[in-house]
C-alpha positions as CSV (number, residue, x, y, z in Angstrom):
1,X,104.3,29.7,99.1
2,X,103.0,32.1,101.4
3,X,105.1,30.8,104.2
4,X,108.2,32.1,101.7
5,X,106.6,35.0,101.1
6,X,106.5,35.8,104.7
7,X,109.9,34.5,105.2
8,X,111.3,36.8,102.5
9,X,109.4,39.8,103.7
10,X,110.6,39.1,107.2
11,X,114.3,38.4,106.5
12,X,114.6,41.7,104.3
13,X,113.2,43.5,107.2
14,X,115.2,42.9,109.7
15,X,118.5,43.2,107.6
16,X,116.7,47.3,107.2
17,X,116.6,47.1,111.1
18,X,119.7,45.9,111.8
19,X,121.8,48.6,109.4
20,X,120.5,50.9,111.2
21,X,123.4,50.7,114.0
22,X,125.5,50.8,111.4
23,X,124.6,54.5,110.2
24,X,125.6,55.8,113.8
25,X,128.8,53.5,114.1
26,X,131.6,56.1,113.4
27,X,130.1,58.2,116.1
28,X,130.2,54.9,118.5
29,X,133.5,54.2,117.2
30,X,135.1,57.5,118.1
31,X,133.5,57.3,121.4
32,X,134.8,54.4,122.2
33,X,138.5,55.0,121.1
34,X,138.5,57.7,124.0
35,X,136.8,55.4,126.5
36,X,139.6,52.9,125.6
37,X,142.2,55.9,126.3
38,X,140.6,57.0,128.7
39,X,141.4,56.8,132.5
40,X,139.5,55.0,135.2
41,X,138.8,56.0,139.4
42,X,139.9,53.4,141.4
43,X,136.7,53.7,143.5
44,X,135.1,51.7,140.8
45,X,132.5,48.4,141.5
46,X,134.8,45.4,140.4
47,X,131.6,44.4,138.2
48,X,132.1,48.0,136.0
49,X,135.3,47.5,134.2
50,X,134.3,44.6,132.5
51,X,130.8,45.5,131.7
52,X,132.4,49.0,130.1
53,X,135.0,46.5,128.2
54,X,132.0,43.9,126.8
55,X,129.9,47.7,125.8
56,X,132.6,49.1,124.4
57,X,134.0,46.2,122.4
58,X,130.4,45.1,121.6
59,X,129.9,48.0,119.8
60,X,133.0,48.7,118.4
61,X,132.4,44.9,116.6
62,X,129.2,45.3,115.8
63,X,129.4,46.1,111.7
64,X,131.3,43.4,111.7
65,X,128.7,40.6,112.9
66,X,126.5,42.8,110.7
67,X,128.2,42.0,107.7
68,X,129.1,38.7,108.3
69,X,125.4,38.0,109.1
70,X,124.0,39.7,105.9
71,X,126.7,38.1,103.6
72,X,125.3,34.6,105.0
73,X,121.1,35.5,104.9
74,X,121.7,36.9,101.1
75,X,123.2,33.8,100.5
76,X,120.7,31.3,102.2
77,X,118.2,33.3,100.8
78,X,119.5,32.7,96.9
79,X,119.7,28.9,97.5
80,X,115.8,29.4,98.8
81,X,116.4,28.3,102.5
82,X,114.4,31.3,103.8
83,X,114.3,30.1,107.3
84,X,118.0,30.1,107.2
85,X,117.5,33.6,106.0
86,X,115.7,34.4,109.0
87,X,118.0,33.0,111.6
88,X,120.9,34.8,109.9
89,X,119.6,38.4,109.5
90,X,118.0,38.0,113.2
91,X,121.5,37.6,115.6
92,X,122.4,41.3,114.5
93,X,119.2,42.0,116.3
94,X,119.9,39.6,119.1
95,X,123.2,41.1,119.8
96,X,121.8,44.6,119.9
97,X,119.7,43.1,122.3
98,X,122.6,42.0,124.2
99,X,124.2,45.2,123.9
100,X,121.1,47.1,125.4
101,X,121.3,44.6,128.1
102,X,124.5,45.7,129.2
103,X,124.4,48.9,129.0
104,X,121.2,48.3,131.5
105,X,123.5,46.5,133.7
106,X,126.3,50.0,133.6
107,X,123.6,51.9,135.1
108,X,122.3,49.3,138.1
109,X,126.0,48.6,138.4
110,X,127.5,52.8,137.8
């Protein structure tokens, strides 16, 4: 029981965590509609342009995995597979992660 508990209180967490992205989004997303448009030096490390595209995109499809993740914990939480729960409303976290690790590689890289 207190295994669940802990499962439930975790899981509910880190869906509260991972909306938070979500708040800032239309900022991110206008942002990145005018690095899309935007126009690139020629000067540029090979490595950049694909790092900016993976940041960009990343972010720009973020809600998305949020959502889809969400939709998936409420529901593994309802049929009381908590652990499931967990797993699910833990990769929006994980691809933050991700996204903080390639912004970190922009700026070795820029």
């Amino acid at each position: 029981m207190l295994c669940t508990r802990v499962s439930r209180h975790l899981f509910i967490s880190l869906l509260l965590i991972g909306v938070l992205p979500v708040l800032a989004w239309p900022a991110l997303l206008f942002a990145n509609m005018m690095n899309l448009a935007g126009h690139r030096s020629t000067a540029e490390s090979m490595l950049l342009e694909p790092l900016l595209r993976a940041f960009t995109w990343g972010t720009a499809l973020y809600p998305l995995c949020y959502f889809i993740c969400m939709i998936r914990a409420i529901g593994a939480s309802k049929k009381t597979w908590h652990q499931d729960a967990v797993i699910w409303s833990a990769i929006p976290i994980a691809y933050i992660l991700a996204l903080v690790g390639i912004f970190a590689a922009i700026t070795l890289v820029a």
